[in-house]
C-alpha positions as CSV (number, residue, x, y, z in Angstrom):
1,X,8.7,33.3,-44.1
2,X,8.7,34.1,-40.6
3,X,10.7,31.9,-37.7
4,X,7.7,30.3,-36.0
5,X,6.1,28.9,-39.0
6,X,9.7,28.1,-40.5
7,X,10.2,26.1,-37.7
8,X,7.2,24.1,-37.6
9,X,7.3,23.2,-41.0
10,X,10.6,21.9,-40.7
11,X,10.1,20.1,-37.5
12,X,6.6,18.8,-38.7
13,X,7.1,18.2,-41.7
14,X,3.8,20.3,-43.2
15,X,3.1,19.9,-47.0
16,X,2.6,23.3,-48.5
17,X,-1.3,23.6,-48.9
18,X,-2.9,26.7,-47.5
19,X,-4.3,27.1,-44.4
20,X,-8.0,27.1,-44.7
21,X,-9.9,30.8,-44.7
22,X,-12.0,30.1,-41.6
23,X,-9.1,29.0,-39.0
24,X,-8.6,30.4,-36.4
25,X,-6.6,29.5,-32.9
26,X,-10.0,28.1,-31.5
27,X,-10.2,25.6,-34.1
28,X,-6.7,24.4,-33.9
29,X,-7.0,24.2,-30.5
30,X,-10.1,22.0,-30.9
31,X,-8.9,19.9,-33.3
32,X,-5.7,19.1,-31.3
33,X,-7.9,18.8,-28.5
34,X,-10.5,16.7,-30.4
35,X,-7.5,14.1,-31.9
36,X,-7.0,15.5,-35.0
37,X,-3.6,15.4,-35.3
38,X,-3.1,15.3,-39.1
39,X,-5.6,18.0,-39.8
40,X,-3.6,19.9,-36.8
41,X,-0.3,19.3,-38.2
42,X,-1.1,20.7,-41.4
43,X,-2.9,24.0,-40.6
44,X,-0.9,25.4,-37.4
45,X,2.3,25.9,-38.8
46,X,1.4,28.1,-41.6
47,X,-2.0,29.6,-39.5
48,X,1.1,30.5,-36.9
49,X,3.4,32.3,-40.1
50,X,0.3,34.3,-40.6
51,X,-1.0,35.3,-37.3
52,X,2.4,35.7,-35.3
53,X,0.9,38.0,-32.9
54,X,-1.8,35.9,-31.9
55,X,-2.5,35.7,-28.1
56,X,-2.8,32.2,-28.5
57,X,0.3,31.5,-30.0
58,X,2.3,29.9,-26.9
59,X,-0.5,27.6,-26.6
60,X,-0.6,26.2,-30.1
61,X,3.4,25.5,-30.2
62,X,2.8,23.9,-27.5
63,X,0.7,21.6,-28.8
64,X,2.5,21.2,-32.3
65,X,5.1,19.5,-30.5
66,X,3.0,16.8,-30.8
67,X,3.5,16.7,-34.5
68,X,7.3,15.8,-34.5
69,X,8.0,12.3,-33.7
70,X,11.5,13.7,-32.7
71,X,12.3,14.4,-29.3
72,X,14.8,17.4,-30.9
73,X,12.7,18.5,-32.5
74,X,10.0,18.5,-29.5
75,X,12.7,20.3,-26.8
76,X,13.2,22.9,-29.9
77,X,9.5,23.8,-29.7
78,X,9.3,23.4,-26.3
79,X,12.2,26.1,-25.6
80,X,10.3,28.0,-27.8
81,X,7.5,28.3,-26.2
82,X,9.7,29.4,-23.1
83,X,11.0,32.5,-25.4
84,X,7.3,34.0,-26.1
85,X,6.0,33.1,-22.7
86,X,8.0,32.5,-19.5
87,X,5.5,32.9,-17.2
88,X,1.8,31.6,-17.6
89,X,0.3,27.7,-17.7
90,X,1.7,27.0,-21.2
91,X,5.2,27.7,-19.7
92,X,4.7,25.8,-17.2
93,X,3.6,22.9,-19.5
94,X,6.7,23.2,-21.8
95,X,8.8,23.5,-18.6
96,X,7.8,20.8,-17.6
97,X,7.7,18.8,-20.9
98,X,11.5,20.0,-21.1
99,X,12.8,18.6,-18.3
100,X,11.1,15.1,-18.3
101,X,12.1,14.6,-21.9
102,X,16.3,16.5,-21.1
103,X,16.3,13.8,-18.3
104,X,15.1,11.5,-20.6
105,X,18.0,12.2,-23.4
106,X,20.9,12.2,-20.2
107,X,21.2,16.3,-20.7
108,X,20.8,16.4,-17.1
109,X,22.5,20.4,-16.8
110,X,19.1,21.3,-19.5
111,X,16.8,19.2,-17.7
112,X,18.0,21.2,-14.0
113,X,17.3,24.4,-16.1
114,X,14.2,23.5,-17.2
115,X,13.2,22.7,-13.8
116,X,14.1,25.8,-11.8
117,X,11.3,27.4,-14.1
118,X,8.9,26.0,-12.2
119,X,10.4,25.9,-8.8
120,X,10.7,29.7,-9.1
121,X,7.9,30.4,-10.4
122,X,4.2,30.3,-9.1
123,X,2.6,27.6,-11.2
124,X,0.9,24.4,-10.1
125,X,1.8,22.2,-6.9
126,X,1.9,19.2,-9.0
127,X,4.0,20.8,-11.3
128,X,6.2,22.1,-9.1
129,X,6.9,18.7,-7.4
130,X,7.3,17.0,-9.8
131,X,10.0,19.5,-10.8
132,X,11.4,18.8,-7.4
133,X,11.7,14.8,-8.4
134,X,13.3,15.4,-11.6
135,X,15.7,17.9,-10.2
136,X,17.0,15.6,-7.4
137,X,17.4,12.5,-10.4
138,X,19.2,14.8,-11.8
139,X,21.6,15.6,-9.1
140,X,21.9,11.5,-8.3
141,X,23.0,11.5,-12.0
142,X,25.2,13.8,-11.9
143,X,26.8,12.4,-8.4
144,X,25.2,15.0,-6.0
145,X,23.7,13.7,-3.3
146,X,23.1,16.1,-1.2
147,X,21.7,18.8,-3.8
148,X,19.4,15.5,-4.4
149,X,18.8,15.4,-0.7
150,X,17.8,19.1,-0.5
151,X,15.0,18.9,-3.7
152,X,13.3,15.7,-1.9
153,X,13.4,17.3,1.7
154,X,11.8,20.7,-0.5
155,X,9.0,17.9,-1.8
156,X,8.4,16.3,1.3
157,X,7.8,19.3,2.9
158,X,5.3,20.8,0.2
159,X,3.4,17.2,-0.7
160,X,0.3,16.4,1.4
161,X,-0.1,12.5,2.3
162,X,-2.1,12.2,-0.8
163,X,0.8,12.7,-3.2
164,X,1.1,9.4,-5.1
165,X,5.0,9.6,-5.3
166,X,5.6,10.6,-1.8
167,X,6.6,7.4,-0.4
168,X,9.2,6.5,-3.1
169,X,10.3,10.0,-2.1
170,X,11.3,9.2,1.5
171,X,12.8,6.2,0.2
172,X,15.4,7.4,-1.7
173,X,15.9,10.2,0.5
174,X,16.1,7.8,3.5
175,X,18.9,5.9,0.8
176,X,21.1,9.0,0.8
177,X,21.2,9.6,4.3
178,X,22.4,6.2,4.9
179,X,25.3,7.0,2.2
180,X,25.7,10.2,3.8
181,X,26.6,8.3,7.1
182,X,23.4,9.0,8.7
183,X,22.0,5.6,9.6
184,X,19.0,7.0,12.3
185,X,17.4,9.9,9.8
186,X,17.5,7.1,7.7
187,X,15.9,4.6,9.8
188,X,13.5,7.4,10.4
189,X,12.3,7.9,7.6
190,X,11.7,4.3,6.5
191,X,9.4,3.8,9.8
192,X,6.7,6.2,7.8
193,X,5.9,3.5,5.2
194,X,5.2,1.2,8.0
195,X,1.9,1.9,9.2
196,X,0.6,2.6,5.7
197,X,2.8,3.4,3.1
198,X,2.7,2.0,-0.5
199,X,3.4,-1.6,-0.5
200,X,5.7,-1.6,-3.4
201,X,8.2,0.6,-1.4
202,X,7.8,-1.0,1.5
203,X,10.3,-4.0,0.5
204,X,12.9,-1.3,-0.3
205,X,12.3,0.8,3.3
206,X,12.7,-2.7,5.1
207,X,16.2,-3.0,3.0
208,X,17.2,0.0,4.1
209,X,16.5,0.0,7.5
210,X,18.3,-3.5,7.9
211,X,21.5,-1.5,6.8
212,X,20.8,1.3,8.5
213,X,20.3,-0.7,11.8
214,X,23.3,-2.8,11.1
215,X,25.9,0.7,10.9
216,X,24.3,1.1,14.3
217,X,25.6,-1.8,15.4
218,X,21.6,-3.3,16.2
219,X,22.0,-6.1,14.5
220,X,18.9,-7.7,16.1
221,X,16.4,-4.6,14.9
222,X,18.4,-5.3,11.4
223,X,17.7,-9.0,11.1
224,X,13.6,-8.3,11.7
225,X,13.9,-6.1,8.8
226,X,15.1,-8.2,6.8
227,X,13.2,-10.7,7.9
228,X,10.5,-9.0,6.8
229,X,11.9,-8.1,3.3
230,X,11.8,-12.1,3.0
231,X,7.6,-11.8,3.0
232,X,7.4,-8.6,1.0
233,X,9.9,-8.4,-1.4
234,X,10.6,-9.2,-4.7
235,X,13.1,-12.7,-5.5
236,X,15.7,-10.1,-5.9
237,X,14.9,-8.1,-2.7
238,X,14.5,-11.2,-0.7
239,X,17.7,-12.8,-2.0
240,X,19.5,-9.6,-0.8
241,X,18.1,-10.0,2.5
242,X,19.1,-13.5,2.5
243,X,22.7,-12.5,1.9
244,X,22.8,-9.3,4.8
245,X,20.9,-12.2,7.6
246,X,24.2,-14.4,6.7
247,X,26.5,-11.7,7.2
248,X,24.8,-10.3,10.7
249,X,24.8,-12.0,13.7
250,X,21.3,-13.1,14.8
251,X,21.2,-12.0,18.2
252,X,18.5,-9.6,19.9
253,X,19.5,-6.0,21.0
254,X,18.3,-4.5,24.1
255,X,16.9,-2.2,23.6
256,X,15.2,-2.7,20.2
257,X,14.7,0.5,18.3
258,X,11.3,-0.4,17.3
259,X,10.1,-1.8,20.9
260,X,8.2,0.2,23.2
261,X,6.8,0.0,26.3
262,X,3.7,-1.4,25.5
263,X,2.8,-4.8,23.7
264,X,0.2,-4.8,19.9
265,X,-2.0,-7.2,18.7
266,X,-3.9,-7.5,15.8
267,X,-7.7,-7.6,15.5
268,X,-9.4,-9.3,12.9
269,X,-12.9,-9.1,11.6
270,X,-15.8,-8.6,12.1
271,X,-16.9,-12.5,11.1
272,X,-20.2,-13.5,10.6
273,X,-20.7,-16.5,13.0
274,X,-18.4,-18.4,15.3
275,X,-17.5,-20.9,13.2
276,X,-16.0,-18.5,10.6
277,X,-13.7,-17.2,13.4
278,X,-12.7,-20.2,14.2
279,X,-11.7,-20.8,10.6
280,X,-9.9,-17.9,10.2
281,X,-8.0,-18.1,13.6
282,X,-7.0,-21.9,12.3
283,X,-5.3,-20.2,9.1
284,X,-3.5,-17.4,11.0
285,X,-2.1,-20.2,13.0
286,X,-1.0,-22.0,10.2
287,X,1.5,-18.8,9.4
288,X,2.6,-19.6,12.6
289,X,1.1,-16.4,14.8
290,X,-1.1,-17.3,17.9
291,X,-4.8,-16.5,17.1
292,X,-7.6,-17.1,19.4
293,X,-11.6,-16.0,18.5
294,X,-13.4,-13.1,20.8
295,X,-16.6,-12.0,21.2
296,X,-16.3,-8.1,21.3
297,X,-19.6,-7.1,22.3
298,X,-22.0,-8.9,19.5
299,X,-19.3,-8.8,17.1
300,X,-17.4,-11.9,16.3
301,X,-13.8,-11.5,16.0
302,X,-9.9,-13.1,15.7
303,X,-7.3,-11.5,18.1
304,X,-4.0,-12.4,16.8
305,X,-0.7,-11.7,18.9
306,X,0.3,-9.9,21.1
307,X,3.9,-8.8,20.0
308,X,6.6,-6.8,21.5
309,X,7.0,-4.4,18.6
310,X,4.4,-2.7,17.0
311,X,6.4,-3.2,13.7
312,X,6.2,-6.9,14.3
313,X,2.4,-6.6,15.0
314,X,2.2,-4.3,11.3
315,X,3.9,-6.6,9.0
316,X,2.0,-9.9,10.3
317,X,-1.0,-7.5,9.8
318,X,0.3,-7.1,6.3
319,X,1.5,-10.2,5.9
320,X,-2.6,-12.2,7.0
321,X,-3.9,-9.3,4.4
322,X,-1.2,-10.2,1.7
323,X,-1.7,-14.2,2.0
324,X,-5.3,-14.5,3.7
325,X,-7.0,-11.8,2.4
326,X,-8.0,-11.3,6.1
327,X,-9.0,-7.6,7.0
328,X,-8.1,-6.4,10.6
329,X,-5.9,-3.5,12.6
330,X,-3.5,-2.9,15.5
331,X,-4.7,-3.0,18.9
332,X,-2.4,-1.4,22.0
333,X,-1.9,-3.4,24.7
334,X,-1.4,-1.6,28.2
């Protein structure tokens, strides 16, 4: 018997019937394709000891790994696929497949490996950056932090701002610089999330740039984050907070690093008739912000502020949407 189909049937675990005349790689394709795993498992190992040539062999290995309920023996099939075709989408795939599933197992040194296939090679964006996350887990794991650093940086730079991930991304990039001793690129990088990153990062980003703000000796800049982290965080994330606002001293600094020269407020609305502003201005208050209703040409509307900071103005903004399920934006005030 020949080593592919050898190695399926041991993997797989096929029962010895014989493939059936009429398949072909088409068919197993479309039966993986279709959900037919069972009828699958059974024909492609020995349709693969007969036809070892076939063009489509890389692509149906690739999918038998679905037959093993093994994760051994899925990285064996996967590796081979890698032999017969380093280059193409199928290697890509089992790439790919590799190193999610060698992270997965702790063999971080196979999982790197796995990974370089795809940054060197020319195969998908989303493939490739996701390569780029797994690679710099890796190096975390393996206590490298800056080869970590380098594979997020190598993201950030090749994502657009619709990558889903991208945010957790700067995050734990904007974590290692403030390990590395580098308190204002991490700082930086957290003030991205603020006008619109994903809300389940922000908690973390305000964490961060409380510490960060703190080893710059800012403690007031430090306390509004974590102020902040009090709203938007988890129990956990909030209780941390709670214990870095003891342990700072709650005093402005001048300057802030988030004030400018100009003052925000926040505009919400349109409402539908004056007594619905009113109403909504009443519950703004009630969180403790200034609100007043304006007419804005025939629109009716609830101007909320102004504040010194447009980070202040963004997380009331976030906080109104988050409690009142109140729609509005920032508005610059000269």
């Amino acid at each position: 018997m020949r080593p592919l189909g050898l190695l399926l049937l041991i993997l797989c675990c096929l029962p010895g019937a014989a493939a059936a005349q009429d398949a072909s790689a088409q068919s197993l394709l479309a039966l993986h394709a279709g959900g037919n795993l069972p009828h699958f498992c059974r024909e492609v190992g020995r349709y693969l000891d007969h036809h070892p040539d076939d063009p489509q062999t890389a692509a149906l290995l690739l999918c038998s790994a679905d037959c093993s309920d093994q994760a051994l023996g899925r990285i064996a099939v996967y590796r081979q696929v890698l032999r017969i075709e380093p280059q193409g989408a199928e290697a890509g795939s089992a790439a790919l497949a590799l190193a999610e599933l060698s992270y997965l197992l702790g063999d971080y040194a196979s999982a790197l490996e796995a990974t370089r296939v795809l940054i060197e090679g020319k195969y998908s964006v989303p493939e490739v950056l996701r390569a780029h996350r797994l690679a710099a887990d890796c190096h975390r794991a393996r206590g490298h932090p800056d080869l970590a650093a380098r594979d997020l940086r190598a993201l950030l730079e090749a994502a657009s701002e619709g990558y889903g991930p991208i945010d957790a991304a700067r995050v734990d990039l904007a974590q290692i610089e403030l390990e590395a001793g580098r308190p204002r690129q991490a700082i930086e990088l957290c003030r991205t999330l603020i006008p619109d990153g994903d809300p389940e990062q922000l908690p973390r980003a305000l964490l961060i740039a409380g510490r960060a703000h703190l080893a710059l000796a800012e403690p007031g800049a430090a306390a509004r984050m974590f102020n902040a982290t009090l709203i938007f965080g988890s129990s956990e994330q909030a209780e941390q907070a709670r214990l870095l606002l003891r342990s700072s001293s709650p005093v402005h600094d001048n300057p802030l690093t988030y004030q400018t020269q100009d003052a925000f407020a926040i505009v919400l609305g349109p409402f539908g008739d004056e007594r619905s502003a009113a109403s909504a201005a009443e519950m703004v208050a009630v969180l403790g912000y200034g609100a007043r209703p304006r007419v804005a040409g025939v629109q009716q509307q609830v101007r909320v502020g102004p504040f010194d900071a447009e980070v202040d103005a963004f997380l009331a903004l976030r906080r109104i949407e988050r409690e009142l399920g109140l729609k509005g934006r920032l508005e610059r005030i000269q």
